[in-house]
C-alpha positions as CSV (number, residue, x, y, z in Angstrom):
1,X,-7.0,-5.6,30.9
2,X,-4.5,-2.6,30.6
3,X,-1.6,-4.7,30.4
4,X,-3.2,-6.5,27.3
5,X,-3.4,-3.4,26.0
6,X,0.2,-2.0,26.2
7,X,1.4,-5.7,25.4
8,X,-0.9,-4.7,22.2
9,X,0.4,-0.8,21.8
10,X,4.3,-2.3,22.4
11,X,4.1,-5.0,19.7
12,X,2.4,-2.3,17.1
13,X,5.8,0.1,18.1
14,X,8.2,-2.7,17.5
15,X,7.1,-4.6,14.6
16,X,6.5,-1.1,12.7
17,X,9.9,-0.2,13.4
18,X,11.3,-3.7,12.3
19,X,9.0,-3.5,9.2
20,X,10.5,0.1,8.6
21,X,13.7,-0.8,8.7
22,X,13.3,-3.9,6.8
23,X,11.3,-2.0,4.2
24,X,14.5,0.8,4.0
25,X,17.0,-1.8,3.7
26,X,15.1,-3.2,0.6
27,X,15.0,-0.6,-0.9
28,X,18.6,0.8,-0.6
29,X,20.2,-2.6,-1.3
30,X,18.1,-5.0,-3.2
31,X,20.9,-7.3,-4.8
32,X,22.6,-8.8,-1.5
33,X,19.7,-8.3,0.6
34,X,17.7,-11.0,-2.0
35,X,21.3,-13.2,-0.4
36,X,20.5,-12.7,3.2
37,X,16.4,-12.7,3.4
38,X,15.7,-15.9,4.4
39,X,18.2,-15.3,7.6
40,X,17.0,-12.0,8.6
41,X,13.7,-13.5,8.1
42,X,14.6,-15.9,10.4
43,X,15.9,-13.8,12.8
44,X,12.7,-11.5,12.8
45,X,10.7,-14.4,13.4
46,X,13.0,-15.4,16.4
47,X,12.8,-11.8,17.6
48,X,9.8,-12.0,17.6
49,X,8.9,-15.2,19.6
50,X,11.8,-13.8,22.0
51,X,9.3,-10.9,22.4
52,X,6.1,-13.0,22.8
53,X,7.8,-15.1,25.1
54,X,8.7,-12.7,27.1
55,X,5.7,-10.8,27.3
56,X,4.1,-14.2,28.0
57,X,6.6,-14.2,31.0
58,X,5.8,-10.7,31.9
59,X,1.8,-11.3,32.2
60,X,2.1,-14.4,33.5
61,X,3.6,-12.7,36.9
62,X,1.0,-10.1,36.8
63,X,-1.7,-13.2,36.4
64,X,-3.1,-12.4,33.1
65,X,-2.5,-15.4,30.5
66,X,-2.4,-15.4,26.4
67,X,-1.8,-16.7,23.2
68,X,1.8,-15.1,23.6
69,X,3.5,-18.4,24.9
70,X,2.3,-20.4,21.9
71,X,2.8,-17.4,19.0
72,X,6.3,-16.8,20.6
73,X,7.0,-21.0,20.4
74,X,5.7,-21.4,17.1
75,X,7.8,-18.3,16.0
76,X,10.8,-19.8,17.3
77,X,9.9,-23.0,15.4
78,X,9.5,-21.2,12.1
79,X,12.8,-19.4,12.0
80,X,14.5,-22.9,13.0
81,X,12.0,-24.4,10.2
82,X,13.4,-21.3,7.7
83,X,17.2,-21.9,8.5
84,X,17.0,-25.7,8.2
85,X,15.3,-25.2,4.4
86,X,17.1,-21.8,3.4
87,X,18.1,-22.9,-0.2
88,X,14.9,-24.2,-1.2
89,X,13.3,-21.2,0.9
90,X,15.0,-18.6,-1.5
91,X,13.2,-20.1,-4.6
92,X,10.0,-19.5,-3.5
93,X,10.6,-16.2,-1.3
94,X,8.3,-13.9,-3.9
95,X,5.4,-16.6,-3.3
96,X,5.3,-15.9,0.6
97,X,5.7,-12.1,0.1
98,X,3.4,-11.8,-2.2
99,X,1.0,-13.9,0.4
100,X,2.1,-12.0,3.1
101,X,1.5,-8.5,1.7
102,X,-2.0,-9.9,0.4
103,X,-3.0,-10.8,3.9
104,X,-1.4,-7.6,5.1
105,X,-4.1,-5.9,2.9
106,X,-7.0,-7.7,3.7
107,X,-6.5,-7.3,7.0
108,X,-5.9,-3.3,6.6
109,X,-9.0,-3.8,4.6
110,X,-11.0,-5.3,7.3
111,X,-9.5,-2.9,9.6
112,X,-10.8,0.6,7.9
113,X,-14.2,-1.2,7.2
114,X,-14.9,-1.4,11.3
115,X,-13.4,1.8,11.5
116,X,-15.6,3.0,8.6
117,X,-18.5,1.6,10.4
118,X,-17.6,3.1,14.0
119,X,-17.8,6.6,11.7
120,X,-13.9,7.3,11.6
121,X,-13.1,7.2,7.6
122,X,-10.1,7.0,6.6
123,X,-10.0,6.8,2.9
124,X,-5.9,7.2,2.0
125,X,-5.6,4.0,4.0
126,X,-8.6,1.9,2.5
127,X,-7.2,2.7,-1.0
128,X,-3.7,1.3,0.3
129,X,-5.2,-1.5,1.6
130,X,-6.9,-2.2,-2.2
131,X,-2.9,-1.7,-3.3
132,X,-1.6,-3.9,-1.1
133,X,-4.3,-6.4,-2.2
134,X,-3.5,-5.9,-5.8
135,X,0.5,-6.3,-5.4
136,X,-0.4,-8.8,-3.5
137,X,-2.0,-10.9,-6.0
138,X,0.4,-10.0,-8.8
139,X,3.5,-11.6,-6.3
140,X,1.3,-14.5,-5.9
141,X,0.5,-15.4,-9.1
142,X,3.7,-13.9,-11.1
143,X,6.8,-14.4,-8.9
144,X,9.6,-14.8,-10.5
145,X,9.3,-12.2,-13.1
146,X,11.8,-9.6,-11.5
147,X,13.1,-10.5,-8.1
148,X,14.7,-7.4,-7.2
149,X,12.4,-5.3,-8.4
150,X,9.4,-7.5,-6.3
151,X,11.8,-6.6,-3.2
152,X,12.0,-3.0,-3.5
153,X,8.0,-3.3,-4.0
154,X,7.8,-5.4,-0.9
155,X,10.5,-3.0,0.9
156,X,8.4,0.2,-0.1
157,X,5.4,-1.4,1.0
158,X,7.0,-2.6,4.3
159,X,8.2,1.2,4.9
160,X,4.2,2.0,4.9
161,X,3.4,-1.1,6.9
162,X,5.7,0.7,9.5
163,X,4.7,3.5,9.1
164,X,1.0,2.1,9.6
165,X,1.7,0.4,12.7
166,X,3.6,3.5,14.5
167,X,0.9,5.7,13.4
168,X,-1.3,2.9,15.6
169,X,1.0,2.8,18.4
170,X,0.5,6.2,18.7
171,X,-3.0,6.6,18.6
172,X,-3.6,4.0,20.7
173,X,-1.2,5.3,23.4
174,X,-3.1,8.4,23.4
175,X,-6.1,6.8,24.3
């Protein structure tokens, strides 16, 4: 059961550093990052079913099985999936983000509510996870209005999303 947990701790310290640095990038270069999303999107995606499959590996020897071999395969299919369908991928990028960041919300949302109810409030973050709700559901519904500036939203909100999860990785470690 520890080594579920670490697996846990380690993918909360390395997707809120790539969500960081994502976010940063964003924000500093809007214009050709818009170019080059769908392949670094791709390439988190493969990262990240690199990782899963290795950490699948990793348990596997120690005799504790997962969901990691399937997430890492099906992660490895979707950034295959996302370089095969690039151009028409770019069209509809502010669709997905805004999806993403409303599910990114909710589930922040869920989140504080158990940790509301376990009697550890934490109200900055619940009001955040409204936010990221709300910008959600405006990317959803109103895309392509300004597409650099729905970035740099996503990118600011991907620098908090990082800083979220590395704020989790370390108070989980100390636990």
């Amino acid at each position: 059961m520890d080594n579920f947990f670490k697996t846990f701790r380690e993918n909360f310290l390395l997707s809120g550093i790539a969500y960081g640095i994502l976010g940063i990038l964003i924000l500093i270069k809007p214009e050709p990052f818009f170019n080059m999303i769908v392949y670094i999107f791709a390439a988190f995606f493969a990262i990240m079913g690199a990782i899963n499959l290795f950490n699948h590996y990793r348990a596997q020897k120690q005799g504790y099985s997962g969901s990691q071999l399937t997430t890492g395969i099906l992660l490895l299919v979707a950034a295959l999936l996302i370089l095969i369908f690039a151009k028409g991928l770019v069209s509809i990028i502010p669709v997905f983000l805004g999806l993403f960041i409303l599910i990114s919300g909710i589930t922040q949302l869920v989140q504080e509510l158990q940790l509301k109810k376990d009697g550890v409030a934490r109200t900055g973050w619940f009001v955040f996870s409204i936010l990221l709700m709300i910008v959600g559901a405006l990317l959803l519904f109103n895309p392509f209005r300004s597409v650099l500036l729905v970035f740099q939203i996503f990118g600011g909100v991907l620098v908090v999303l990082g800083i979220s999860r590395l704020v989790d990785f370390f108070r989980l470690r100390n636990n």
